[in-house]
N, C-alpha and C positions, 0 to 999 in steps of 0.2 A: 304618359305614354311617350313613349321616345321618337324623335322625327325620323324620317330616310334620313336627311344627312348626318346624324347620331349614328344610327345605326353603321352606316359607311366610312363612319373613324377609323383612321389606320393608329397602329403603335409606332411610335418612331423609334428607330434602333438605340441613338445615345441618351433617351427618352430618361432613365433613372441615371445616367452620371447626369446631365443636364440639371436636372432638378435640385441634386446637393445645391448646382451651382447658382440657380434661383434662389435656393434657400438663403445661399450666404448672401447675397445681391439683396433679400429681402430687407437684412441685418444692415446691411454697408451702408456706405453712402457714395455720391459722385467726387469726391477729394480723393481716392485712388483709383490712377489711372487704369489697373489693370480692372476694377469693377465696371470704368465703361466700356472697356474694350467687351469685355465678356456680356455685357449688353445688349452690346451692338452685333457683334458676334450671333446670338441667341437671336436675336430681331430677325435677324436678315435669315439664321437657319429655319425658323418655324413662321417666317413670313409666308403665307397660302397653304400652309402645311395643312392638312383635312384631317386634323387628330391633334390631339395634346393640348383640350382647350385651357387643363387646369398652367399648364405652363404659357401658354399665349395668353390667359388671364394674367399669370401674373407678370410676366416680363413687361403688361400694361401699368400693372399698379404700380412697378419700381419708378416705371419711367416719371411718373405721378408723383411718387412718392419724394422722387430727387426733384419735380418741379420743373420738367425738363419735357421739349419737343424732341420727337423723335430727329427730327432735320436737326437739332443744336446737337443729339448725341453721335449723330456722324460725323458732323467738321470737326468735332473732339475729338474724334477716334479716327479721323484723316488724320491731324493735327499728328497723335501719337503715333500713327504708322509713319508718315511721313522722317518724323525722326530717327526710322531707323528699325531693325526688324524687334517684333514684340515678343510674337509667339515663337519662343526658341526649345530647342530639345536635342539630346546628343547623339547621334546616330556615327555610329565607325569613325567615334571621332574628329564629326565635321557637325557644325552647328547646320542647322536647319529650322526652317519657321514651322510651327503646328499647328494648323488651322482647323484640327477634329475637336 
């Protein structure tokens, strides 16, 4: 039988692109930067999130799975913002960062 707070799951809107992006993360490993960024990224989007256990399950297991504390995968992903913009995309011909 399912609890109230099952019942009260919301769908999260970028909920099925998201997931590809778990999936590949599941594959990856921490030696490319942009798989921690998308990590961390994921972390912080479905952090207290009330739905999407199978993807907050697994953005657990990667973190696991790289061997890695959530604290060591954000001074990484400081580290890499810090250097400079990450998420880029071309808009009317002017760079801008992507952070959907």
């Amino acid at each position: 039988m399912a609890s109230a707070a099952e019942n009260k799951d919301q769908n999260h809107p970028q909920a099925s692109r998201d997931r590809e992006i778990v999936n590949r993360l599941l594959e990856g490993t921490p030696d490319e930067p942009l798989n921690l960024a998308e990590l961390a990224r994921l972390r912080i989007r479905y952090c207290g999130f009330p739905g999407a256990r199978d993807i907050q399950r697994d953005l657990d297991k990667v973190l696991g799975q790289w061997q890695m504390e959530e604290a060591e995968l954000f001074e990484k992903t400081r580290q890499i913002h810090a250097a400079g913009p990450f998420y880029k995309v071309r808009s009317n011909k002017q760079e801008q960062e992507d952070w959907t």
